[in-house]
C-alpha positions in Angstrom: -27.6 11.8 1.7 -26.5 11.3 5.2 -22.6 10.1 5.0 -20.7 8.3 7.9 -16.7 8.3 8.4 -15.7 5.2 11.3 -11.8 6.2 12.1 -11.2 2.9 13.5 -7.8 1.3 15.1 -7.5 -1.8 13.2 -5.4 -4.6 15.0 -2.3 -5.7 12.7 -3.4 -9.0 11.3 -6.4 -9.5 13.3 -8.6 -9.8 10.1 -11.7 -11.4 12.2 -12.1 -9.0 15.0 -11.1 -6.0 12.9 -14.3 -7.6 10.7 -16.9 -7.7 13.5 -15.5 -4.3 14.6 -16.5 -3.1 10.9 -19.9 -5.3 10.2 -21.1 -3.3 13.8 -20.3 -0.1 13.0 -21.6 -0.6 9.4 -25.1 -1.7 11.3 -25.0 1.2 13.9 -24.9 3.7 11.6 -27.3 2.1 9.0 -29.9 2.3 11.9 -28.7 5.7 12.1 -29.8 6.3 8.9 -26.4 7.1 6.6 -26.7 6.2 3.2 -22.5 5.6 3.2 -20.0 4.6 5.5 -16.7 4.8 4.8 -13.4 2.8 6.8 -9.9 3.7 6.2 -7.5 2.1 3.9 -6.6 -1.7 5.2 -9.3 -1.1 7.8 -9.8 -5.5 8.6 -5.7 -6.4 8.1 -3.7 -3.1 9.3 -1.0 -1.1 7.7 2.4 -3.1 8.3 1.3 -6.4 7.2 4.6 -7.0 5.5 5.2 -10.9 3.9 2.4 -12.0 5.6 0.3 -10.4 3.3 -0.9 -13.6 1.5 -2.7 -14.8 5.4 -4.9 -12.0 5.4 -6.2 -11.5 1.7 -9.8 -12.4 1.2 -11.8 -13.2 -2.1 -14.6 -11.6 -3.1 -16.1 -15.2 -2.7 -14.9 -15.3 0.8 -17.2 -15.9 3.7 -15.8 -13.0 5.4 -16.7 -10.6 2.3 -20.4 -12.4 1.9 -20.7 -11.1 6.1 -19.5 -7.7 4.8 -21.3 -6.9 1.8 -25.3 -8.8 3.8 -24.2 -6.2 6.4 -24.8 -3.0 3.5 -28.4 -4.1 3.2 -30.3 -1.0 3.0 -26.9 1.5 2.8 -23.7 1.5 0.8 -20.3 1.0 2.3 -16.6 1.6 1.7 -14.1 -0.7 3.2 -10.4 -1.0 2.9 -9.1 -4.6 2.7 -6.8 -7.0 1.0 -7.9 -8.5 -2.1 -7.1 -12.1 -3.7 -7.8 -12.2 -7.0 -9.4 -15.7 -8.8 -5.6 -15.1 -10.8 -3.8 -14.9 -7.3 -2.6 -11.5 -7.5 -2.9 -9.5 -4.6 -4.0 -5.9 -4.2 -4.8 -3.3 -1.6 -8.2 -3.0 -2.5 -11.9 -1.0 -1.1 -14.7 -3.5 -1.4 -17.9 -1.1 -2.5 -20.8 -3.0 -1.4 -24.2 -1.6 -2.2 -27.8 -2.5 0.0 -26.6 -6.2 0.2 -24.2 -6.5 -2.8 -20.5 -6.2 -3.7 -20.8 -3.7 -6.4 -17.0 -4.0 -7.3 -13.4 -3.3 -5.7 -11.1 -0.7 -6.4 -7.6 -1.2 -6.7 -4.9 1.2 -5.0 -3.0 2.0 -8.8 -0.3 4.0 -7.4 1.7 1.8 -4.9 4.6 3.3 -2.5 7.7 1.6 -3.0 10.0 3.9 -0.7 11.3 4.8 2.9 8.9 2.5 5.0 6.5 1.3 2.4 6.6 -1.8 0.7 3.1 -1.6 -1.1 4.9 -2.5 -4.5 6.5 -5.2 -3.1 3.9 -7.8 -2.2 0.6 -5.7 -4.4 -0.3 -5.8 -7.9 -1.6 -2.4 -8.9 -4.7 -1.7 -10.1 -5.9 -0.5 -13.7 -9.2 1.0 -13.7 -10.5 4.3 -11.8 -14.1 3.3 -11.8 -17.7 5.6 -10.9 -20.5 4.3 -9.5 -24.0 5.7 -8.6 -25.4 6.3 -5.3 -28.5 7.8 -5.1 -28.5 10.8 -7.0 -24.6 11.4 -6.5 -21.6 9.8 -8.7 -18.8 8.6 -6.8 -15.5 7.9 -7.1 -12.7 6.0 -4.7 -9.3 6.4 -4.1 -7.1 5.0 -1.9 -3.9 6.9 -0.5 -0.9 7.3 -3.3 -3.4 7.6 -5.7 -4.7 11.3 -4.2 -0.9 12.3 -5.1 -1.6 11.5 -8.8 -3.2 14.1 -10.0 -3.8 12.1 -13.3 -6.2 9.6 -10.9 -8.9 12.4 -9.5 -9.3 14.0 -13.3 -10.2 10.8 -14.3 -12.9 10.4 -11.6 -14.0 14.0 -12.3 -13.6 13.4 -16.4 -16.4 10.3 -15.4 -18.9 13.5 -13.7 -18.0 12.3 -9.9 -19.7 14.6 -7.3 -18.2 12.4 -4.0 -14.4 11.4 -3.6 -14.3 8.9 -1.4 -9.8 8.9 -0.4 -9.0 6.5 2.3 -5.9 6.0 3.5 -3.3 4.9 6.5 -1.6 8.3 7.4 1.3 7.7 9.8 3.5 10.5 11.6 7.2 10.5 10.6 7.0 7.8 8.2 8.5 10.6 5.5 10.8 11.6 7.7 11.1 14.8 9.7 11.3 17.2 7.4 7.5 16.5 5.9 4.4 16.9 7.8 2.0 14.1 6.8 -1.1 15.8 8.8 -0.2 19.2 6.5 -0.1 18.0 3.4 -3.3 15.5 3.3 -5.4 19.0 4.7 -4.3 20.8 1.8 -4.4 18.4 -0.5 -8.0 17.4 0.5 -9.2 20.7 0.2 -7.3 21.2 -2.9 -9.6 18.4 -4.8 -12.9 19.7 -3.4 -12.1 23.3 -4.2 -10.6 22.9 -7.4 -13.2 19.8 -9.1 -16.1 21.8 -7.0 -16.2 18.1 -5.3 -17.3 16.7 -1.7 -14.3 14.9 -0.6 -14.8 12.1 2.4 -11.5 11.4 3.7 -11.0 8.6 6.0 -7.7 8.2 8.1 -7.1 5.6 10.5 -5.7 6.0 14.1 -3.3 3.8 16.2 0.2 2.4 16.5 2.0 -0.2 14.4 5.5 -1.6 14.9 7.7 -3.4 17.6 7.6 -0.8 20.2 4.9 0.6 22.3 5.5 3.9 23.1 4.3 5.4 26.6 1.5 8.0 26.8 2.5 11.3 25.7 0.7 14.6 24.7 -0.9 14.7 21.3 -2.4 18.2 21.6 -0.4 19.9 19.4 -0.6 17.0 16.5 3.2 16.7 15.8 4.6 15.0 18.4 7.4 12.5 16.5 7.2 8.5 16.0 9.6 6.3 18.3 12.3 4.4 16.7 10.1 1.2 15.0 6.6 2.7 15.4 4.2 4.7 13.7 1.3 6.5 15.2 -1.7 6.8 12.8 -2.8 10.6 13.2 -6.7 10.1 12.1 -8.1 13.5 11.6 -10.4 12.1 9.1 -12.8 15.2 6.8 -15.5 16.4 5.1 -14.6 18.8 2.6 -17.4 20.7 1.0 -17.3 22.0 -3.0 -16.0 25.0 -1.8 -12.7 23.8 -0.2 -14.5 23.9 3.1 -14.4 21.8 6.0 -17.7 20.5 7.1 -16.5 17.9 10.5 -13.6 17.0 11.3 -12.5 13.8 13.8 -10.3 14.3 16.5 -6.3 13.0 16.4 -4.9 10.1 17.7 -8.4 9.1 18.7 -11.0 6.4 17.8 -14.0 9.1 16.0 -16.2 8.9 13.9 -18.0 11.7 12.2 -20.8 12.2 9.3 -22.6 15.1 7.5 -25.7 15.2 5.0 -24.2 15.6 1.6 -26.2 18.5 -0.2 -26.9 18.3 -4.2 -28.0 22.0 -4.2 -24.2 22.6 -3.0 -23.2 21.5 -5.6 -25.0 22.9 -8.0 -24.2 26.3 -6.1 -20.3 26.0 -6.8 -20.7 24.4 -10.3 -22.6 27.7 -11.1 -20.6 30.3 -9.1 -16.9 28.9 -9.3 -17.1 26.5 -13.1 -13.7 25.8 -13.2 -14.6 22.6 -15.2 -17.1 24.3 -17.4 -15.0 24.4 -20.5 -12.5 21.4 -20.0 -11.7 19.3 -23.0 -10.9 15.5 -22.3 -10.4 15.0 -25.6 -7.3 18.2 -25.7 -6.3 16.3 -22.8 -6.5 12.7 -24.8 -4.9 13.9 -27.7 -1.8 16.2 -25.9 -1.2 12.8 -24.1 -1.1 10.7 -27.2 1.4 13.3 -29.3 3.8 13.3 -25.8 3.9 9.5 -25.4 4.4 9.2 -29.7 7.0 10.9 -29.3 6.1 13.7 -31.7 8.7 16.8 -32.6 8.4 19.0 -30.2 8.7 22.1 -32.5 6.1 22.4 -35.6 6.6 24.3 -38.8 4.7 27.7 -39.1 2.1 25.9 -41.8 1.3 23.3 -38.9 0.5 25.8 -36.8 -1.9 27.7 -38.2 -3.6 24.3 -39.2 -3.4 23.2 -35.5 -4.7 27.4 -34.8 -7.7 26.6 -37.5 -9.0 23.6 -36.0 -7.8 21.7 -39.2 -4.9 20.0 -37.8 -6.8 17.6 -35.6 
């Protein structure tokens, strides 16, 4: 399956243009023949969106998302976006639309509450990590936070996902100085792939938020430091083979876009060579999880033991 990654520049509450931006690339690449596109997190409102987040939320009923989801017609697609709920709660949501049809959204579960972000402020989280088919692949989707969670990904992989599709707004100095945002997401992306034996499609978005404009500088070396009220969106968007491996990757700072053919046999290759997951239990992991949260003693008698040794206990 031929995958696409658009690392756009979304325009801070500009939910129309940043919509045609999307609907055209979707249809450029569907020509081209890529059987999933991805967008970053937030990809039609922007990161900052702040109290205003109630102006740019859409509902799945929404003309905008009806546009969207006609525009997958004959591919899939993965688009960050904020969703209104028929309940009115609010989430920072992926639409997954499917050759013409919203399949479902995902719901960022894991929202920042700290430093900069605000997420928790104005979002409901979500409750449900989802798996869908495509083609002969199972995917999952995360968005952001939830890639820090390493609760979220087992419970795509404990579902049989062979794609992680993370999008997510990456921004230079918005942990501070001593943290290096374009660091940590490489080896974290590469952790996933390497360790689930997963393709990972990562999608960061590019371009500046917040009250100042800062004049051109030199982004060569990838760590040149935020001005005092903005944030500069690093990109460098991936695709991480099974192995750990990066297959293309887009260019910092920069508009990009990027895509790969996703390879069952590769799969198959690392499942058989690396099978780190051969022998994993979610049902040790189920039961470990109830006795911690009901509060069981933490030391058992020697009779206990050998039961739990035996098999008999459980």
């Amino acid at each position: 399956m031929q995958v696409a990654i658009c690392q756009t520049s979304p325009q801070l509450f500009a939910v129309e243009q940043n919509l045609e931006q999307v609907i055209e690339r979707i249809e450029h690449h569907r020509a081209q023949g890529a059987g999933l596109i991805i967008f970053p997190e937030l990809a039609l409102t922007g990161y900052f969106v702040g109290a205003r987040y109630h102006e740019m939320a859409l509902r799945l009923d929404s003309p905008q998302i009806a546009r969207l989801a006609a525009a997958t017609k004959g591919t899939a697609a993965v688009v960050g976006f904020i969703e209104e709920s028929r309940s009115m709660n609010f989430y920072n949501a992926a639409l997954v639309a499917v050759d013409g049809e919203i399949l479902f959204c995902y719901r960022k579960i894991n929202l920042p509450n700290y430093g900069v972000f605000e997420e928790k402020k104005f979002f409901s989280g979500g409750k449900r990590v989802p798996v869908f088919r495509l083609g002969e692949f199972n995917v999952a989707v995360f968005i952001c936070n939830d890639l820090w969670h390493p609760s979220l990904p087992y419970l795509g992989i404990s579902q049989k996902a062979d794609i992680f599709v993370t999008i997510f707004n990456s921004s230079q100095g918005s942990m501070g100085s001593e943290f290096c945002n374009i660091e940590s997401w490489q080896i974290i992306n590469k952790f996933y792939a390497r360790i689930f034996g997963i393709y990972n499609l990562c999608a960061n978005r590019v371009g500046e938020e917040g009250p100042e404009k800062r004049r051109e500088v030199d982004y060569s070396d990838g760590a040149t430091p935020d001005a005092p009220g903005s944030f500069s969106f690093w990109g460098g968007s991936e695709i991480i083979n099974p192995f750990g491996q990066e297959v293309v990757r887009a260019r910092l700072h920069e508009v990009d876009e990027i895509g790969a053919v996703i390879d069952r046999e590769m799969l198959r290759q690392k499942r058989i060579v690396l099978p780190y997951l051969r022998n994993d239990d979610p049902h040790f992991t189920q039961r470990e999880l109830e006795r911690i949260l009901q509060g069981d003693k933490q030391y058992v008698t020697r009779r206990e033991l050998r039961k739990v040794v035996r098999g008999e206990k459980y």
